[in-house]
PDB file of N, CA, C and O in Angstrom:
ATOM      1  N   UNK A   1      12.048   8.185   6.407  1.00  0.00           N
ATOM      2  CA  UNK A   1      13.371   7.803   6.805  1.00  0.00           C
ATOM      3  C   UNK A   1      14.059   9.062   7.316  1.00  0.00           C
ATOM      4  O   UNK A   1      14.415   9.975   6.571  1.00  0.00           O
ATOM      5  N   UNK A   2      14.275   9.045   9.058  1.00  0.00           N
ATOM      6  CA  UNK A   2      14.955   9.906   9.052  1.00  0.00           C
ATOM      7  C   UNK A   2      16.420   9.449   9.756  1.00  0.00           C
ATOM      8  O   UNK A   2      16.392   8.743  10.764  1.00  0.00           O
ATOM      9  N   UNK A   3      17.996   9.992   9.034  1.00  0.00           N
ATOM     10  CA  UNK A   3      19.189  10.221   9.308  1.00  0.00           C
ATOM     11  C   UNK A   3      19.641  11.047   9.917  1.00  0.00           C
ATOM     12  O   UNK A   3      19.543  12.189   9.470  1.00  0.00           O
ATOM     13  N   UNK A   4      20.474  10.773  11.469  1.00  0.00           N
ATOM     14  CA  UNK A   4      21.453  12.023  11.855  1.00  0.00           C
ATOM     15  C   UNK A   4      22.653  11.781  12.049  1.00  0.00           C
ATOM     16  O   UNK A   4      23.049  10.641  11.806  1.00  0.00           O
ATOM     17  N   UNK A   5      23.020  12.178  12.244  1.00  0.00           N
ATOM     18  CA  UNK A   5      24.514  11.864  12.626  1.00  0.00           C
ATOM     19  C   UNK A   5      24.241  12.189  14.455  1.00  0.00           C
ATOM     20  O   UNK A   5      23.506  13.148  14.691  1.00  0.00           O
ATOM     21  N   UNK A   6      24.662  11.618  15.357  1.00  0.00           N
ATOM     22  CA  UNK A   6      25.302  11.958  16.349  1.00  0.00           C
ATOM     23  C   UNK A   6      26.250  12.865  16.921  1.00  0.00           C
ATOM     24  O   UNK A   6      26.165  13.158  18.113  1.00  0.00           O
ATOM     25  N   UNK A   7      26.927  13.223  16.365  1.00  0.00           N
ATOM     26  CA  UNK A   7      27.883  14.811  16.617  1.00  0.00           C
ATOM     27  C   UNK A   7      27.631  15.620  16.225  1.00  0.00           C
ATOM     28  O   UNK A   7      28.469  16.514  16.342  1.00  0.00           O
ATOM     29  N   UNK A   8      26.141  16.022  15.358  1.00  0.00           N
ATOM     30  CA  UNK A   8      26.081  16.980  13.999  1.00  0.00           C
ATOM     31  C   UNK A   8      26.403  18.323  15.240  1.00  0.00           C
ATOM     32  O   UNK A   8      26.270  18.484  16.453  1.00  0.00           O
ATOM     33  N   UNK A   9      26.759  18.883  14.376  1.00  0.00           N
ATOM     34  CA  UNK A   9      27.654  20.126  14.863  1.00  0.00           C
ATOM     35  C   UNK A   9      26.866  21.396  14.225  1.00  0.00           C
ATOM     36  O   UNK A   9      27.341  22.530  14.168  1.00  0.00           O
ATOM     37  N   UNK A  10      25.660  21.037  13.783  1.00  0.00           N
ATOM     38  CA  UNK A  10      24.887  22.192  13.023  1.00  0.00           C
ATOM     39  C   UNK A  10      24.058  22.540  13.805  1.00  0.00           C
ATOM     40  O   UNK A  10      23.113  21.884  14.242  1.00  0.00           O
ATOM     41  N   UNK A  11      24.535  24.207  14.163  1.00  0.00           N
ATOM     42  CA  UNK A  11      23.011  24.521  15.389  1.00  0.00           C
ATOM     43  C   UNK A  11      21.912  24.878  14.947  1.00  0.00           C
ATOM     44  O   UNK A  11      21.169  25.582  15.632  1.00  0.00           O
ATOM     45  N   UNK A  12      21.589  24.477  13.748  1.00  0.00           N
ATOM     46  CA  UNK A  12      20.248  24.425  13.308  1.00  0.00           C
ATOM     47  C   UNK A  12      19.570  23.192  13.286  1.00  0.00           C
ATOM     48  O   UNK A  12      18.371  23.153  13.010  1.00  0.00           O
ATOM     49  N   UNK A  13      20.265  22.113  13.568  1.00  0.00           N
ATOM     50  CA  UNK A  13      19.783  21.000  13.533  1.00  0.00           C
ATOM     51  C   UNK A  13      20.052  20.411  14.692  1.00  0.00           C
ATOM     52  O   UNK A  13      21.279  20.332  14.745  1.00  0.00           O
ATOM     53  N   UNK A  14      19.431  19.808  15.957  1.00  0.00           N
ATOM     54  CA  UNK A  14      20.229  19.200  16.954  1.00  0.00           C
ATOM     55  C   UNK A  14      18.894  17.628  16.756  1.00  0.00           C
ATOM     56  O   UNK A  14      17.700  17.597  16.459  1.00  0.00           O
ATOM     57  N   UNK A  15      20.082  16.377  17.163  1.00  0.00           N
ATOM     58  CA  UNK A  15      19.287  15.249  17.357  1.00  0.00           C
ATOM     59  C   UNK A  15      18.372  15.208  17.777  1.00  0.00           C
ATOM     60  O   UNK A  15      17.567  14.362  17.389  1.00  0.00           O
ATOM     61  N   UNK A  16      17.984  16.319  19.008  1.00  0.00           N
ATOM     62  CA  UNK A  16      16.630  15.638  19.570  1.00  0.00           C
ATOM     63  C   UNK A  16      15.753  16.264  18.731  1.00  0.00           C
ATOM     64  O   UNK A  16      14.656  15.728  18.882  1.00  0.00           O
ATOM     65  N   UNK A  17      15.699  17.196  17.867  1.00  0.00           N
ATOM     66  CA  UNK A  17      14.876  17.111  16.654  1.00  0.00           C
ATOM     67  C   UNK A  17      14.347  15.920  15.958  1.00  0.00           C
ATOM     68  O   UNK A  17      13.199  15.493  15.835  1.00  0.00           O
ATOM     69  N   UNK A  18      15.282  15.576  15.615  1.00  0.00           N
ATOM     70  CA  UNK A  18      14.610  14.285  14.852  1.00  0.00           C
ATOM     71  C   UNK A  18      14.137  13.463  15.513  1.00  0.00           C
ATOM     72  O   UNK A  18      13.313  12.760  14.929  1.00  0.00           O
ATOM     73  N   UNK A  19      14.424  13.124  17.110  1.00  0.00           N
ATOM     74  CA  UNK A  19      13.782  12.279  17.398  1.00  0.00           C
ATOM     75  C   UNK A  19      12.180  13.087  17.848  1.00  0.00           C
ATOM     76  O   UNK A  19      11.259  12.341  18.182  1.00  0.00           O
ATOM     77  N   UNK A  20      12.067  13.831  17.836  1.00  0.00           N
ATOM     78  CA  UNK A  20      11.158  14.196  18.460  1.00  0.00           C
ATOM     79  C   UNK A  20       9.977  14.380  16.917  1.00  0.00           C
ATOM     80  O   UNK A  20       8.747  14.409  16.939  1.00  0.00           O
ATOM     81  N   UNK A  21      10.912  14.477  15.695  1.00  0.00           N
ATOM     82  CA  UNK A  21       9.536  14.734  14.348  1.00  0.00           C
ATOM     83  C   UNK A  21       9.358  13.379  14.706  1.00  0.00           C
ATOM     84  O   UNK A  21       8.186  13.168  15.018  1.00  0.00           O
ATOM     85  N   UNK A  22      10.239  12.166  14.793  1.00  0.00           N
ATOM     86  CA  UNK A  22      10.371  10.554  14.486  1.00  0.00           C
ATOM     87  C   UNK A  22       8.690  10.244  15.357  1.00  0.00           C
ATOM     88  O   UNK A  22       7.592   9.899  14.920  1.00  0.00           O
ATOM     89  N   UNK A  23       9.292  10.631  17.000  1.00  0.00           N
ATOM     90  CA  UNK A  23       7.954  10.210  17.340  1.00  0.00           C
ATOM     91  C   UNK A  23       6.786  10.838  17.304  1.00  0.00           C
ATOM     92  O   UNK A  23       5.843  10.266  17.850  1.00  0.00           O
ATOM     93  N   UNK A  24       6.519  12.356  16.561  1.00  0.00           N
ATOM     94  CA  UNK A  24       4.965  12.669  16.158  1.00  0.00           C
ATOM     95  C   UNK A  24       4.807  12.127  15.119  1.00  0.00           C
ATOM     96  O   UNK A  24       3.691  12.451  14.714  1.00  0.00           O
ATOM     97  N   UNK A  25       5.393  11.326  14.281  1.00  0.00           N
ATOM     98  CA  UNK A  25       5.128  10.609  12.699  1.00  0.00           C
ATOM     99  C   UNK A  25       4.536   9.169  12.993  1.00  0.00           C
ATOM    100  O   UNK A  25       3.610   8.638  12.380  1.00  0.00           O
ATOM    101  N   UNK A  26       5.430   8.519  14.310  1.00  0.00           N
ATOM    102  CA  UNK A  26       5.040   7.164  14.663  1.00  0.00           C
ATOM    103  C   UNK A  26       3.526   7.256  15.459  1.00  0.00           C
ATOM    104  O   UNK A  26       2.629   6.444  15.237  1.00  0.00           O
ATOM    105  N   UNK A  27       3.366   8.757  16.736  1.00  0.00           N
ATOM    106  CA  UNK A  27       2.202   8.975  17.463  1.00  0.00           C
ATOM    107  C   UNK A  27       0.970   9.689  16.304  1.00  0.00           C
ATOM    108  O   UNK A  27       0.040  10.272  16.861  1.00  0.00           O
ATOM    109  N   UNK A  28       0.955   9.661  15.090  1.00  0.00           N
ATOM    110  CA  UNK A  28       0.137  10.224  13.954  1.00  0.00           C
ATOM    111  C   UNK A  28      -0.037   8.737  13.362  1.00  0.00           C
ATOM    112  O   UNK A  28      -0.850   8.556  12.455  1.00  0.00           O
ATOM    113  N   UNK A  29       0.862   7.486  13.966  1.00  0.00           N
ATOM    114  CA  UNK A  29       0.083   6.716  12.816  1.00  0.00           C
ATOM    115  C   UNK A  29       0.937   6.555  11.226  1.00  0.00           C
ATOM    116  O   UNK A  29       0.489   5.793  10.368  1.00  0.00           O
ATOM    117  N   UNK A  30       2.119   7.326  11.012  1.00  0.00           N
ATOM    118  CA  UNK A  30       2.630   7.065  10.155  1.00  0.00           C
ATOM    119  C   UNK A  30       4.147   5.820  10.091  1.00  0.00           C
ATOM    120  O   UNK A  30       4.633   5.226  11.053  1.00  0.00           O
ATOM    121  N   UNK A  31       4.442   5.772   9.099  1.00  0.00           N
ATOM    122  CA  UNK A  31       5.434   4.915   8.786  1.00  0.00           C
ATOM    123  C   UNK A  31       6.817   5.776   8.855  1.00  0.00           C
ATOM    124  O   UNK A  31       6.976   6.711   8.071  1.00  0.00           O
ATOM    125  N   UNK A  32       7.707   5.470   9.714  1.00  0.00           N
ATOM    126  CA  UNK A  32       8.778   5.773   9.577  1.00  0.00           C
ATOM    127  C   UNK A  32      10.067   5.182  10.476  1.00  0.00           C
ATOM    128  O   UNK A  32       9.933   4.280  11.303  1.00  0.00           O
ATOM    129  N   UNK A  33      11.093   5.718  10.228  1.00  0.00           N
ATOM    130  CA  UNK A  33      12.275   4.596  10.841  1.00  0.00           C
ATOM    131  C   UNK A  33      13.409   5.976  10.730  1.00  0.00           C
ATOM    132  O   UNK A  33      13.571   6.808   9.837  1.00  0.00           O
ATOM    133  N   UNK A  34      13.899   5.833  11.701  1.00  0.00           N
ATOM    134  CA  UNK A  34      15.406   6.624  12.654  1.00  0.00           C
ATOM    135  C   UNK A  34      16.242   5.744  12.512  1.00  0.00           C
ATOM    136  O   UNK A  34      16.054   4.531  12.608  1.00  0.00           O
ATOM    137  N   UNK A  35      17.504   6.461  12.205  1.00  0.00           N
ATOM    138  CA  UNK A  35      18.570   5.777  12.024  1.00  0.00           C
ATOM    139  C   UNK A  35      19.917   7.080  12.776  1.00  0.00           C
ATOM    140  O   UNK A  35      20.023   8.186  12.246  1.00  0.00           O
ATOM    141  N   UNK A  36      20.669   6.746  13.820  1.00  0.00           N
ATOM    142  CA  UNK A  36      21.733   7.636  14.573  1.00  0.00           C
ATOM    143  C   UNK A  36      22.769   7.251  14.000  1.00  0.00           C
ATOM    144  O   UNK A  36      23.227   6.140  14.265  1.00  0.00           O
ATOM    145  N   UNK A  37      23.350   8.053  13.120  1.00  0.00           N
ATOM    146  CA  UNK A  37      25.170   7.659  12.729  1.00  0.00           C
ATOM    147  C   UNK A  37      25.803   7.845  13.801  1.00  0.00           C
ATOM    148  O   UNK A  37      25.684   8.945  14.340  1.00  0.00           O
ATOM    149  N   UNK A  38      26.672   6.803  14.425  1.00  0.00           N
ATOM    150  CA  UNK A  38      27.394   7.213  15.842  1.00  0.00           C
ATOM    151  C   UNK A  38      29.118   8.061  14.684  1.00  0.00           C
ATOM    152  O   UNK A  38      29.594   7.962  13.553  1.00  0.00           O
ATOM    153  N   UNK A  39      29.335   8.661  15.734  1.00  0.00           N
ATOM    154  CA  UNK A  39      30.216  10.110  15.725  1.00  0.00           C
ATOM    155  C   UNK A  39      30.778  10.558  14.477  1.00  0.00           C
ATOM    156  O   UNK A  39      31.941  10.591  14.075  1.00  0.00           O
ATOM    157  N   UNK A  40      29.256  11.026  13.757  1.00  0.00           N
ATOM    158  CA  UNK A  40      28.886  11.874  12.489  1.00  0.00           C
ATOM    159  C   UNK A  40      28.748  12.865  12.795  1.00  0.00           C
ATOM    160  O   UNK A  40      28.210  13.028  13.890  1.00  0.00           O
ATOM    161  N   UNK A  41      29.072  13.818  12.164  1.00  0.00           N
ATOM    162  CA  UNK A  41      28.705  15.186  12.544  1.00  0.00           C
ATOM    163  C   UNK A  41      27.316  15.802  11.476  1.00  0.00           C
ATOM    164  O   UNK A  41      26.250  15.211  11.649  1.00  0.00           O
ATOM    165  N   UNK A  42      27.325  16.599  10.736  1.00  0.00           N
ATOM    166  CA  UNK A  42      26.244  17.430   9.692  1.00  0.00           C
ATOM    167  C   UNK A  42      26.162  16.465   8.465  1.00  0.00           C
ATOM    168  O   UNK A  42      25.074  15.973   8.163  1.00  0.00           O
ATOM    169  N   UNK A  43      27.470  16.142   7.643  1.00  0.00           N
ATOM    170  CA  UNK A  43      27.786  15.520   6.567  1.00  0.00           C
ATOM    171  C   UNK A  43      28.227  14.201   7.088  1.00  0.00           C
ATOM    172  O   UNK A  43      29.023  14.278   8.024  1.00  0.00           O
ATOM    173  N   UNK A  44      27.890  12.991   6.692  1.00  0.00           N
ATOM    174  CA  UNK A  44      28.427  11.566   6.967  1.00  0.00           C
ATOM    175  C   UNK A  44      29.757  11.608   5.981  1.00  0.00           C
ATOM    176  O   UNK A  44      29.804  11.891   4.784  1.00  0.00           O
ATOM    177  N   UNK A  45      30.951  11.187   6.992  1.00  0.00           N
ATOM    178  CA  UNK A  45      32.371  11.060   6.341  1.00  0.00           C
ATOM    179  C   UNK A  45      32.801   9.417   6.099  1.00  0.00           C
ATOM    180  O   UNK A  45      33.086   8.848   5.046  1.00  0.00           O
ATOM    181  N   UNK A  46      32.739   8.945   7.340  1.00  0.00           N
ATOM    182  CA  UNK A  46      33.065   7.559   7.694  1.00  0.00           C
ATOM    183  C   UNK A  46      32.118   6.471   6.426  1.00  0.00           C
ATOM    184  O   UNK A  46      30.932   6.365   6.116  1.00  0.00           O
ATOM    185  N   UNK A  47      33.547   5.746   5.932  1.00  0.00           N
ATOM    186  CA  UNK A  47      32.753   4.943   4.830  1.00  0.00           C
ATOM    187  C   UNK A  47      31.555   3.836   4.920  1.00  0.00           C
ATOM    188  O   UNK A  47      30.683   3.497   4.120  1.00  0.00           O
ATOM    189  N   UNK A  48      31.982   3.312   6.596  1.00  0.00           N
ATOM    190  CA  UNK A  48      31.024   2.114   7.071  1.00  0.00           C
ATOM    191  C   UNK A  48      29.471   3.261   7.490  1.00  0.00           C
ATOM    192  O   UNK A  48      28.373   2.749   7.707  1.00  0.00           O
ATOM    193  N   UNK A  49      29.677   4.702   7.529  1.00  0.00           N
ATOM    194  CA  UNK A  49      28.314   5.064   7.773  1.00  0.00           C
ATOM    195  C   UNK A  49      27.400   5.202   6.929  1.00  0.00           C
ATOM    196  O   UNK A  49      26.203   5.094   7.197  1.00  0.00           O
ATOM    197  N   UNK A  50      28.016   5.535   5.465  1.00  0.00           N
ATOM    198  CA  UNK A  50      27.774   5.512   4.533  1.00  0.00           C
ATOM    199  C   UNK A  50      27.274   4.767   3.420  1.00  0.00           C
ATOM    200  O   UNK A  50      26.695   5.146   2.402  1.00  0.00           O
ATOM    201  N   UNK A  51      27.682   3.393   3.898  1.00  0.00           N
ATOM    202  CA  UNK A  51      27.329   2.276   3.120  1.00  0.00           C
ATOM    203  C   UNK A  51      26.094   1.990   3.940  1.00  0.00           C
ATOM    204  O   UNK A  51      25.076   1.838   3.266  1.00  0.00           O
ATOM    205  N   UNK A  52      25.992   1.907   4.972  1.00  0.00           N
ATOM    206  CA  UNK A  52      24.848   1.860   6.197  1.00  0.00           C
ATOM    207  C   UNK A  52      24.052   2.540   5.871  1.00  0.00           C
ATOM    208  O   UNK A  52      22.931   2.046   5.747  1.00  0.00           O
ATOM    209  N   UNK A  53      24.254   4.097   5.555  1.00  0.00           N
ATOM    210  CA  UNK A  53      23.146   5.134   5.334  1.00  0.00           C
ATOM    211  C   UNK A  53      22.342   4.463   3.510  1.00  0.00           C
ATOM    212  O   UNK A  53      21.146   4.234   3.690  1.00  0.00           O
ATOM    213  N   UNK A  54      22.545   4.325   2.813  1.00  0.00           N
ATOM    214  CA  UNK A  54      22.041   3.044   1.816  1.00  0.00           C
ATOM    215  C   UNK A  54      21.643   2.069   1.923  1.00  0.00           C
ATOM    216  O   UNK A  54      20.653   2.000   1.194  1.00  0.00           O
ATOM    217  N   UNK A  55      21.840   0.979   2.533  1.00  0.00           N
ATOM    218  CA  UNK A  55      21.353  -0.264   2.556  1.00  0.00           C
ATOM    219  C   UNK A  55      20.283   0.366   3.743  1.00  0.00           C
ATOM    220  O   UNK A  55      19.748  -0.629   4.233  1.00  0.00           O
ATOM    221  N   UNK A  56      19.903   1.238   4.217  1.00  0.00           N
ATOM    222  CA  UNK A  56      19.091   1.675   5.447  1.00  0.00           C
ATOM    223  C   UNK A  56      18.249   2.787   4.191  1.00  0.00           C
ATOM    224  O   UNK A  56      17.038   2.933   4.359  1.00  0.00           O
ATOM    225  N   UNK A  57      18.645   3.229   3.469  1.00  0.00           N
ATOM    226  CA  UNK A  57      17.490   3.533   2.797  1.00  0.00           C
ATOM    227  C   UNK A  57      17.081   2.718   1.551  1.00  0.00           C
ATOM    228  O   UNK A  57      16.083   2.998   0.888  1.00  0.00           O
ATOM    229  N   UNK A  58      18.050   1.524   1.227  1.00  0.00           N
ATOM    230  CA  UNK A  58      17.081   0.752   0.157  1.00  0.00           C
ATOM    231  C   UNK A  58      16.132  -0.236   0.691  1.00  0.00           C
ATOM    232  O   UNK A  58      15.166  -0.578   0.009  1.00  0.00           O
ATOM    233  N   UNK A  59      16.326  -0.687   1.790  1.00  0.00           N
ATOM    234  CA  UNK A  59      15.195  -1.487   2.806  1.00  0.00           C
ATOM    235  C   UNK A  59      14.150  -0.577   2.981  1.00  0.00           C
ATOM    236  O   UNK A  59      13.047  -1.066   2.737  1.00  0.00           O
ATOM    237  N   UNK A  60      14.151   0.984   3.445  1.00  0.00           N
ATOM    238  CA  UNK A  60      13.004   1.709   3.274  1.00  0.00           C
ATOM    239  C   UNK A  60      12.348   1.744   2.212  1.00  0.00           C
ATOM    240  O   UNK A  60      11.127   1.893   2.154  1.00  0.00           O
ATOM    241  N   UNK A  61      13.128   1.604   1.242  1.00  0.00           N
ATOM    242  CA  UNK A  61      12.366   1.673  -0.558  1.00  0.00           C
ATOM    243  C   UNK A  61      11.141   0.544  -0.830  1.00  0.00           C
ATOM    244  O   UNK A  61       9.932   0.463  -1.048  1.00  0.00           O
ATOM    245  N   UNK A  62      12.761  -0.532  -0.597  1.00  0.00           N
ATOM    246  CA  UNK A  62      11.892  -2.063  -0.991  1.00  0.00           C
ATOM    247  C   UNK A  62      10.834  -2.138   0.336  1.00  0.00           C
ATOM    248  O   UNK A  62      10.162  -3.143   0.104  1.00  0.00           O
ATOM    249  N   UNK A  63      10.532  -1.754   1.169  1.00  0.00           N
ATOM    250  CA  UNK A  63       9.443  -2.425   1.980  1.00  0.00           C
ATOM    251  C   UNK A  63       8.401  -1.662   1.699  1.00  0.00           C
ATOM    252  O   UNK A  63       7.307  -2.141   1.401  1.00  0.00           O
ATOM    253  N   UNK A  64       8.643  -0.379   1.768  1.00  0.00           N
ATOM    254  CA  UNK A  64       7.175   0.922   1.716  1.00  0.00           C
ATOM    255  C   UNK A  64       6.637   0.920   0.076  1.00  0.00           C
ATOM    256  O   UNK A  64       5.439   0.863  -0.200  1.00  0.00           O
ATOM    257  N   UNK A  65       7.840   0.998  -1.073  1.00  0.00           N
ATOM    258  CA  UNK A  65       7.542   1.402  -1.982  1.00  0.00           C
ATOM    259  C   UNK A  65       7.483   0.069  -3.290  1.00  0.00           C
ATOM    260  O   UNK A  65       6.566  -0.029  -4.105  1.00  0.00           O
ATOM    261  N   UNK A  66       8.595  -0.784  -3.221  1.00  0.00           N
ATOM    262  CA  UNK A  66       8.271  -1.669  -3.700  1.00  0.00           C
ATOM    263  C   UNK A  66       6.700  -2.358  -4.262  1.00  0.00           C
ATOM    264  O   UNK A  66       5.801  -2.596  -3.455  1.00  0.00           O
ATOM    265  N   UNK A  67       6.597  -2.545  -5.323  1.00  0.00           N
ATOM    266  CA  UNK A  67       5.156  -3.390  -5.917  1.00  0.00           C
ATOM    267  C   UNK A  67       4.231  -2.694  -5.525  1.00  0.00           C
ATOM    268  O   UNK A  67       3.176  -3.207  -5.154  1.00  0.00           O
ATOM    269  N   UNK A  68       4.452  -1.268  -5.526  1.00  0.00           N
ATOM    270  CA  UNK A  68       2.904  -0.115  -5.136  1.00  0.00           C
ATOM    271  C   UNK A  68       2.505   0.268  -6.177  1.00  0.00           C
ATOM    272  O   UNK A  68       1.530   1.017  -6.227  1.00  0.00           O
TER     273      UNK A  68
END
């Protein structure tokens, strides 16, 4: 599961990072899922991103990890 925010403002981190681990994880054959907070910066503030950023990682839980 990977999370960014869209504005992240951290120049150690820029979006097309993640998209770019996202697709050597999907072109390797692995399991994974991207999720873009629209106008998030480093830290998610906004409460609707937040509740989003959860229910987007308990669906990752229950599908991958669930009954293993």
């Amino acid at each position: 599961m990977l999370i960014h925010g869209e504005a992240d403002n951290n120049p150690g981190t820029f979006t097309l990072q993640t998209e770019r681990y996202f697709q050597a994880i999907k072109g390797l054959g692995g399991q994974a899922r991207m999720v873009i907070l629209p106008k998030e910066s480093h830290g998610y503030a906004a409460k609707e991103n937040i509740l989003h950023t959860l229910w987007e990682q308990e669906q990752f839980l229950d599908k991958y990890l669930k009954g293993k």
